[in-house]
mmCIF file of the C-alpha atoms, coordinates in Angstrom:
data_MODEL
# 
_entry.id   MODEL 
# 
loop_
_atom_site.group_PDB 
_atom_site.id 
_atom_site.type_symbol 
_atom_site.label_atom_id 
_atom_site.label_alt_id 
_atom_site.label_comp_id 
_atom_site.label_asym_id 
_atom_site.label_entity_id 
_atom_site.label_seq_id 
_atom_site.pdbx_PDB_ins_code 
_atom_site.Cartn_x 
_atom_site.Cartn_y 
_atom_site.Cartn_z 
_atom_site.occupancy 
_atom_site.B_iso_or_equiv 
_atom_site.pdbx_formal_charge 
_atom_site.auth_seq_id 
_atom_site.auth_comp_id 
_atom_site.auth_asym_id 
_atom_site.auth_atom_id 
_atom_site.pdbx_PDB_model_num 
ATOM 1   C CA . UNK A 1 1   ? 8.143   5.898   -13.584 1.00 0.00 ? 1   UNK A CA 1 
ATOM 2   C CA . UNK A 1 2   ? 7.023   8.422   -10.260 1.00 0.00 ? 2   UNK A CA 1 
ATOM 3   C CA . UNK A 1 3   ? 5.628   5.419   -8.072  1.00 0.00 ? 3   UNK A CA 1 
ATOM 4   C CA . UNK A 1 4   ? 2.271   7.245   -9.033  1.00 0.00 ? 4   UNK A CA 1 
ATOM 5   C CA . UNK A 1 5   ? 0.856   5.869   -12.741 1.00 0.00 ? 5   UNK A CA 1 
ATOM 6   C CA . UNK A 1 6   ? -2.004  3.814   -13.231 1.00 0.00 ? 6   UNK A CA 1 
ATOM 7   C CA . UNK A 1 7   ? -0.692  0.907   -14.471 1.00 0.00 ? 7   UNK A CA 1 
ATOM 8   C CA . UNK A 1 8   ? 2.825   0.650   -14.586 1.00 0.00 ? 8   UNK A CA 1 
ATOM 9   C CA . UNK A 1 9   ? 4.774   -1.862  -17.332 1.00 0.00 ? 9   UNK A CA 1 
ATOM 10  C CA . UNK A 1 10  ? 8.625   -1.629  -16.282 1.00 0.00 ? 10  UNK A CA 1 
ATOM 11  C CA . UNK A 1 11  ? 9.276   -4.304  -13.660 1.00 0.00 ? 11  UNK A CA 1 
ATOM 12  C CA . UNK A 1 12  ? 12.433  -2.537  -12.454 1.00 0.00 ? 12  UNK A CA 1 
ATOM 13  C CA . UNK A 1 13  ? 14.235  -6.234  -13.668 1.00 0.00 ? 13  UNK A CA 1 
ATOM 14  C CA . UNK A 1 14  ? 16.483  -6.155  -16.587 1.00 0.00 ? 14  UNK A CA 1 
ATOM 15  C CA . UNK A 1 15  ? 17.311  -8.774  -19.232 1.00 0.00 ? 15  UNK A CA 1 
ATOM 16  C CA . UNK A 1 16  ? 20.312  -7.233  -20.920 1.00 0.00 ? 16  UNK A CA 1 
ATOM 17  C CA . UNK A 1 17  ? 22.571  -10.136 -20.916 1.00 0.00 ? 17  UNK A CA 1 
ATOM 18  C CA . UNK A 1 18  ? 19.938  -13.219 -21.530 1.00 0.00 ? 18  UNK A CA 1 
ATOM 19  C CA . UNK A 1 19  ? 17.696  -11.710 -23.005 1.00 0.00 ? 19  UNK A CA 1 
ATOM 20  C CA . UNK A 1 20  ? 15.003  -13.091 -20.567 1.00 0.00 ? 20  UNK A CA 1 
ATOM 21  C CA . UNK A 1 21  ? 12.999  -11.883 -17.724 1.00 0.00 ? 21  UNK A CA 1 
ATOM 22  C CA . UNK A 1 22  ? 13.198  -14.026 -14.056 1.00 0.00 ? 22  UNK A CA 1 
ATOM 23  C CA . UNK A 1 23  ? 10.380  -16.215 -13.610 1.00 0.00 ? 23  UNK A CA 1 
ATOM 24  C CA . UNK A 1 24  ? 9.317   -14.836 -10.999 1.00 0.00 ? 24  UNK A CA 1 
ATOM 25  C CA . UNK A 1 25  ? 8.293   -11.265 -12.752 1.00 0.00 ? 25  UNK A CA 1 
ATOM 26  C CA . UNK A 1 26  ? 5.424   -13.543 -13.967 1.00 0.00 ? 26  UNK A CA 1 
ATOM 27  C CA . UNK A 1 27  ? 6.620   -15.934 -17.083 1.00 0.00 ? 27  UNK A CA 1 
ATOM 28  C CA . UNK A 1 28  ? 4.215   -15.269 -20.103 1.00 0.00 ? 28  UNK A CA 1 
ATOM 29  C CA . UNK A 1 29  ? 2.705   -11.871 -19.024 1.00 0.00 ? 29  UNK A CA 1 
ATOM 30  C CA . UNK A 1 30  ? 6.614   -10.184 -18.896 1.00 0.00 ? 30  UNK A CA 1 
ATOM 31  C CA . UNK A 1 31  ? 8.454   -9.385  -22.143 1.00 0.00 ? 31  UNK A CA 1 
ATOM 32  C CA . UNK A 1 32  ? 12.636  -8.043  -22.338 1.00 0.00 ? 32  UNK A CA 1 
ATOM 33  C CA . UNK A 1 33  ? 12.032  -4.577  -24.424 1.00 0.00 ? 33  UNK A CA 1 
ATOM 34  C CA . UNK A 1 34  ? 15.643  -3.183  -24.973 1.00 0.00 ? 34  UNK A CA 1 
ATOM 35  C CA . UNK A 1 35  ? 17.101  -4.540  -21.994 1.00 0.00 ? 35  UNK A CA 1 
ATOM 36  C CA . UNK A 1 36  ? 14.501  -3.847  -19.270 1.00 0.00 ? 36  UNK A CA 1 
ATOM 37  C CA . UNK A 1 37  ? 11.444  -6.631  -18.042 1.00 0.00 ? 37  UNK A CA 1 
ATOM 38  C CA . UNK A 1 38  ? 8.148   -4.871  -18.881 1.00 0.00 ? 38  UNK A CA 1 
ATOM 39  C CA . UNK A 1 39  ? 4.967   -6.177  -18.493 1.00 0.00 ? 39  UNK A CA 1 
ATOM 40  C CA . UNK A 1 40  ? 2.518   -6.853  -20.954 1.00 0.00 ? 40  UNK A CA 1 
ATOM 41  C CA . UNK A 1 41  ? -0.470  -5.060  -22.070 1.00 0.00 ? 41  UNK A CA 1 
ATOM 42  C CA . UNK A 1 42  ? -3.427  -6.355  -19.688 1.00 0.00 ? 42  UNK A CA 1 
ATOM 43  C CA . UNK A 1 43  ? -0.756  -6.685  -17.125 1.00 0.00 ? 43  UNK A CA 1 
ATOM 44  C CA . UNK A 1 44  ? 0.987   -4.276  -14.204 1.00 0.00 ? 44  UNK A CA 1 
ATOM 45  C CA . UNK A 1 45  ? 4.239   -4.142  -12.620 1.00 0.00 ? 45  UNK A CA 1 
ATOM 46  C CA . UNK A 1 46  ? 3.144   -4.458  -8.653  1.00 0.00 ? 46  UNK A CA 1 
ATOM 47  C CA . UNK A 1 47  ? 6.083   -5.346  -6.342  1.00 0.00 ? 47  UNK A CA 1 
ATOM 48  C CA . UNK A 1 48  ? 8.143   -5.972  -8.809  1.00 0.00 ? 48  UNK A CA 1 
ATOM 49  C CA . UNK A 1 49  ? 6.253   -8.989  -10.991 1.00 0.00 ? 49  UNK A CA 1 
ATOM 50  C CA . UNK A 1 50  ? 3.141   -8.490  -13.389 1.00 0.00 ? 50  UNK A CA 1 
ATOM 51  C CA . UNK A 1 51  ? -0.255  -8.953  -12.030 1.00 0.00 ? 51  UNK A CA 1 
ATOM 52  C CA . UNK A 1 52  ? -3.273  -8.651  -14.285 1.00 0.00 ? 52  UNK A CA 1 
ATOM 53  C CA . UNK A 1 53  ? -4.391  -5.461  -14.874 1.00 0.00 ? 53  UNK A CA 1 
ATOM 54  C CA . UNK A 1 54  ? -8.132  -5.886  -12.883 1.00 0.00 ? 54  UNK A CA 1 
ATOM 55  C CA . UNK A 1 55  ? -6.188  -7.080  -9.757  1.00 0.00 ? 55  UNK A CA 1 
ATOM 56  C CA . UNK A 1 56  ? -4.199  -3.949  -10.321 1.00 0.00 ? 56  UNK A CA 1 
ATOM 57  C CA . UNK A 1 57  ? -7.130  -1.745  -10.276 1.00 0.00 ? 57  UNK A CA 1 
ATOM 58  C CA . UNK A 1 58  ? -8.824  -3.287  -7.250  1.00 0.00 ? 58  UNK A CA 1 
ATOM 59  C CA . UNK A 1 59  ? -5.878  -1.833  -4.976  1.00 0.00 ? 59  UNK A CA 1 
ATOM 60  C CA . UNK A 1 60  ? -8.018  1.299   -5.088  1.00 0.00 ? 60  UNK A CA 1 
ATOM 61  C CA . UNK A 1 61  ? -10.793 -0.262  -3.717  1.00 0.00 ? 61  UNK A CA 1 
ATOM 62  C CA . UNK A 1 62  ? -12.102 0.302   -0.194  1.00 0.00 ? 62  UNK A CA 1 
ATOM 63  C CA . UNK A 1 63  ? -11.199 -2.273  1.821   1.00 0.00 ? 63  UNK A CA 1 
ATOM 64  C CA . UNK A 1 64  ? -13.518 -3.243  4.352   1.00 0.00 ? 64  UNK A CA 1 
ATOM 65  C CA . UNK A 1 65  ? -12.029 -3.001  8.199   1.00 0.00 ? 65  UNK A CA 1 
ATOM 66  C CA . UNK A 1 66  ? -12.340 -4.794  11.107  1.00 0.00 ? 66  UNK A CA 1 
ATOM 67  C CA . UNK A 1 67  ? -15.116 -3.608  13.198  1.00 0.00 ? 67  UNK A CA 1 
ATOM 68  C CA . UNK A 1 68  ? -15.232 -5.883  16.361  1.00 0.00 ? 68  UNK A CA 1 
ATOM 69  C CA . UNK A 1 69  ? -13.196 -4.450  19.472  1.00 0.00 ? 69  UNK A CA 1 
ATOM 70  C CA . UNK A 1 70  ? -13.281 -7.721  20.958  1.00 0.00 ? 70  UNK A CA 1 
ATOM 71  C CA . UNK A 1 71  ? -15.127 -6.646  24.336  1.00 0.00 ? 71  UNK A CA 1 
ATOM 72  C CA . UNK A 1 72  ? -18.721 -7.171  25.209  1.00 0.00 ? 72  UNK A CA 1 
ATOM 73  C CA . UNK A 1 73  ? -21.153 -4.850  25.819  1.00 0.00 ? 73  UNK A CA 1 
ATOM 74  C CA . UNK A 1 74  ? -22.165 -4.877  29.724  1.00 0.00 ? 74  UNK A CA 1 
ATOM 75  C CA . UNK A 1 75  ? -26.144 -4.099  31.109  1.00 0.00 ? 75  UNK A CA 1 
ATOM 76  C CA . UNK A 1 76  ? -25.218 -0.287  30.267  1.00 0.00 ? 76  UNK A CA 1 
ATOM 77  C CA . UNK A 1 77  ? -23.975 -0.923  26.459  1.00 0.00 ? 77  UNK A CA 1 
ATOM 78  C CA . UNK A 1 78  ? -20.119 -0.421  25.367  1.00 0.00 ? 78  UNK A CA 1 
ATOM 79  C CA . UNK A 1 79  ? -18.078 1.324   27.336  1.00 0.00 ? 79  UNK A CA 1 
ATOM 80  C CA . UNK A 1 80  ? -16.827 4.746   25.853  1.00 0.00 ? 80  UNK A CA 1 
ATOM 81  C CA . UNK A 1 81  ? -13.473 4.160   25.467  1.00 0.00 ? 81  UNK A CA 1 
ATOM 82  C CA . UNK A 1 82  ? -13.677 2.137   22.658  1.00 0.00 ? 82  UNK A CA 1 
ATOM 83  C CA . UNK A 1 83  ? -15.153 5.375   20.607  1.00 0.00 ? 83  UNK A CA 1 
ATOM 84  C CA . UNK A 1 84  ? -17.790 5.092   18.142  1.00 0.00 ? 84  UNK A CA 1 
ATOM 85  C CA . UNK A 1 85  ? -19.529 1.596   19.444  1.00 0.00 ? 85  UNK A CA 1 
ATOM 86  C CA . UNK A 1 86  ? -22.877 0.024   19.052  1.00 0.00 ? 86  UNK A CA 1 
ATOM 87  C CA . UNK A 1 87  ? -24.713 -3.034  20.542  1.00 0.00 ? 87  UNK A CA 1 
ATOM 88  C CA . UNK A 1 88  ? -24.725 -6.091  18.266  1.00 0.00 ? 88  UNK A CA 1 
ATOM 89  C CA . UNK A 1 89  ? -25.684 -9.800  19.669  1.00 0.00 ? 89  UNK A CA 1 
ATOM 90  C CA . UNK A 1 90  ? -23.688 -8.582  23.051  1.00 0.00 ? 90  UNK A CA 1 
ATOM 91  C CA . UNK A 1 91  ? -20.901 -7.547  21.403  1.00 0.00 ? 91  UNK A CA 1 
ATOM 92  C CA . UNK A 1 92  ? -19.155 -4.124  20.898  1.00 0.00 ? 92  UNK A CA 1 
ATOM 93  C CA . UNK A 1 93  ? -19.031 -3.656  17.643  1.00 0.00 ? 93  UNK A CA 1 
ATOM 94  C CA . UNK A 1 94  ? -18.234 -0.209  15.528  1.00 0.00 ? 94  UNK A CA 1 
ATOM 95  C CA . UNK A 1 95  ? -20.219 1.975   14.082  1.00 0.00 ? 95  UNK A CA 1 
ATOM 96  C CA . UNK A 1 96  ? -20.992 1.978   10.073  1.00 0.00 ? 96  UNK A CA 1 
ATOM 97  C CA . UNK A 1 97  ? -17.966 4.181   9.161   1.00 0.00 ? 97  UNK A CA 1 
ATOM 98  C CA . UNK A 1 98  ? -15.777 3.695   11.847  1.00 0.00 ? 98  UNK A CA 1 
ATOM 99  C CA . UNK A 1 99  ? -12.866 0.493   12.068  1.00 0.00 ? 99  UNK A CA 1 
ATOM 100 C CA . UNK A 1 100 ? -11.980 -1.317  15.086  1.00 0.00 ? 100 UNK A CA 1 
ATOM 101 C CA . UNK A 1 101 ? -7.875  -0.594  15.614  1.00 0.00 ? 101 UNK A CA 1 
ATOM 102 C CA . UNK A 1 102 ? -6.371  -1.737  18.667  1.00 0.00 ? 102 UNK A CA 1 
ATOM 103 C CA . UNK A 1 103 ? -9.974  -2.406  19.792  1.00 0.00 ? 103 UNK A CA 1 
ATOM 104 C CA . UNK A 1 104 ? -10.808 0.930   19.656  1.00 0.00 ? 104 UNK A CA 1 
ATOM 105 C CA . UNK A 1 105 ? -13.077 2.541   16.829  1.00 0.00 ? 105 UNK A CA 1 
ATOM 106 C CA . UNK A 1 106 ? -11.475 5.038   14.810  1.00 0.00 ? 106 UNK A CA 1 
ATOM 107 C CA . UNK A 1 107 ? -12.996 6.879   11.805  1.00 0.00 ? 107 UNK A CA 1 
ATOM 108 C CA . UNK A 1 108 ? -12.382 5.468   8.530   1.00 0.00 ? 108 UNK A CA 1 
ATOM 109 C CA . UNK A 1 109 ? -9.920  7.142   6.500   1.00 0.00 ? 109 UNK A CA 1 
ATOM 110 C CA . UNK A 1 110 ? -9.854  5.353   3.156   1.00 0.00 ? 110 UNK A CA 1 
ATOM 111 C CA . UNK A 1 111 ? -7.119  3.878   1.660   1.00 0.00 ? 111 UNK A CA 1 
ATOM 112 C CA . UNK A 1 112 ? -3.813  6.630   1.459   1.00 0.00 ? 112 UNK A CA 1 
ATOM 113 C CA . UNK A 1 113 ? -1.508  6.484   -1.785  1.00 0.00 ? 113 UNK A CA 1 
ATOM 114 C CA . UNK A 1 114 ? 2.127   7.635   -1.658  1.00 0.00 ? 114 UNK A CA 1 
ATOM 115 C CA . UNK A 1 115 ? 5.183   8.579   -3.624  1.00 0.00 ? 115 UNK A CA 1 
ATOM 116 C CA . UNK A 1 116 ? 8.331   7.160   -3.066  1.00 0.00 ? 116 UNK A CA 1 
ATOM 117 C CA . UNK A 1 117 ? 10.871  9.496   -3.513  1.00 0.00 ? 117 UNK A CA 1 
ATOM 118 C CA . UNK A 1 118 ? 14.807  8.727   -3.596  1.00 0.00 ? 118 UNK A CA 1 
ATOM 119 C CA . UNK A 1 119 ? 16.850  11.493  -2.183  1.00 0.00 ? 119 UNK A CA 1 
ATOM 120 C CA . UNK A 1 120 ? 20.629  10.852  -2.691  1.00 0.00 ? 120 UNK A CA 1 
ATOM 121 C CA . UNK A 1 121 ? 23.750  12.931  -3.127  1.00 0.00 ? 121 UNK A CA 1 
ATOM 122 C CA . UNK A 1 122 ? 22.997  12.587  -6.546  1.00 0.00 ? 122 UNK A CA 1 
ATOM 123 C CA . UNK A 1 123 ? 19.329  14.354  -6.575  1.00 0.00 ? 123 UNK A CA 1 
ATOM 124 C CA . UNK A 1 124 ? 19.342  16.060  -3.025  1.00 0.00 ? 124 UNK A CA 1 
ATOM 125 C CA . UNK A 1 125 ? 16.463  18.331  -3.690  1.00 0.00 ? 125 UNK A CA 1 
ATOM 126 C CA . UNK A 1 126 ? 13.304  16.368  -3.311  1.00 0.00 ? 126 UNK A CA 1 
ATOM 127 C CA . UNK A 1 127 ? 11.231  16.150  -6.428  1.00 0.00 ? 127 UNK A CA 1 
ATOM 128 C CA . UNK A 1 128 ? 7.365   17.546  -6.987  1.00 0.00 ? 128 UNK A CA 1 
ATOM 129 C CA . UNK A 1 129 ? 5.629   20.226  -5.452  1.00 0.00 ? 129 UNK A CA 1 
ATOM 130 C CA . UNK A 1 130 ? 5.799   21.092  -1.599  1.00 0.00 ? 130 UNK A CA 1 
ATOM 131 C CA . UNK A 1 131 ? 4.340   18.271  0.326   1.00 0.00 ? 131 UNK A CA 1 
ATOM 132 C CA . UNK A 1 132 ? 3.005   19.001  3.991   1.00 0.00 ? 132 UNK A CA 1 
ATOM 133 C CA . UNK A 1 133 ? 3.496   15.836  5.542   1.00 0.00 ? 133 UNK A CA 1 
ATOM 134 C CA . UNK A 1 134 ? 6.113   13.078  4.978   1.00 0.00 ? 134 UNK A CA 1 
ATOM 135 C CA . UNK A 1 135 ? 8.446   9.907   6.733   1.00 0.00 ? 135 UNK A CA 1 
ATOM 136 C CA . UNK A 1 136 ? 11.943  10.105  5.981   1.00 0.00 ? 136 UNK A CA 1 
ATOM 137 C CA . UNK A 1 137 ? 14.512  6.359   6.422   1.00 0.00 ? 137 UNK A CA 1 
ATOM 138 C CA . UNK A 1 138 ? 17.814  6.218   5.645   1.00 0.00 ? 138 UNK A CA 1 
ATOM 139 C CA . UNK A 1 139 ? 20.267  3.500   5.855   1.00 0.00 ? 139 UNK A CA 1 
ATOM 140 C CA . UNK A 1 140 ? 20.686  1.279   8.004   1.00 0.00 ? 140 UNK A CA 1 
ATOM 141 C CA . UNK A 1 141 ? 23.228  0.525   10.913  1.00 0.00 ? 141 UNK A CA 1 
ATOM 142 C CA . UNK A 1 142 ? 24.670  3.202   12.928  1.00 0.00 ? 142 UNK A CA 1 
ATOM 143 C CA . UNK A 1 143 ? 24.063  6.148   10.399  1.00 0.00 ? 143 UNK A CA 1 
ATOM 144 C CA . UNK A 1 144 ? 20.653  4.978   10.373  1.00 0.00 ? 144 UNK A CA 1 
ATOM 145 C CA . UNK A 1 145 ? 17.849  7.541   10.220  1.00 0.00 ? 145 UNK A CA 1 
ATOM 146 C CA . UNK A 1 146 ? 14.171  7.265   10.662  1.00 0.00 ? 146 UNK A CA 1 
ATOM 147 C CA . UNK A 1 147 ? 11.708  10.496  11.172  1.00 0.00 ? 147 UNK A CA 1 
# 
């Protein structure tokens, strides 16, 4: 499993001793195959538990973003340090393409995806091709890291 496919089935719960997968995986849409909770067809592992395989999907969706900065415009229109405004019923509001963050508007960047990749003294080397930009965390406590 890379974090990456389109519908994952393995829950990352396992059922070796009972034969049964926790309730909270999702009761009837989780089978035990050889020891590991899977989902069933129609269904994908998300967080853990199976959701149905349309909800699934829609994570790829745009999601539509705030677009009020919360000030109002003045006789002169919206100030320019809230970026990309426009006039609406005396508000500042952003412009189509643009999302209100912090009450300023910022260009829309769509929805990111990302791979989670373990790195232990196991598997130093990280896995994949080169990447160009990344966030390494380790630990916690006082070897903790964060980048």
């Amino acid at each position: 499993h890379t974090g990456l496919e389109r519908c994952p089935m393995d829950t990352g719960g396992t059922c070796f001793s009972t034969g049964m997968c926790d309730v909270f995986r999702r009761g009837l849409a989780v089978r035990c195959e050889r020891g590991r909770c899977r989902c069933k067809p129609g269904f994908c592992n998300l967080h853990g538990a199976c959701k149905s395989q349309a909800s699934f999907d829609d994570r790829s969706k745009p999601r539509p973003c705030p677009s009020f900065t919360g000030e109002s415009s003045g006789p002169l229109g919206c100030s320019p340090v809230f970026g990309a405004t426009r006039r609406f019923l005396g508000l500042c509001v952003c412009k189509p393409g643009y999302c209100s963050v912090q009450g300023v508007c910022r260009k829309n960047m769509g929805n990111f995806k990302a791979k989670v990749a373990p790195i232990t003294q196991a598997g130093a080397d990280f896995p994949g091709p080169r990447v160009t930009t990344g966030m390494a965390m380790s630990g916690g406590g006082s070897r903790a890291l964060a980048m």
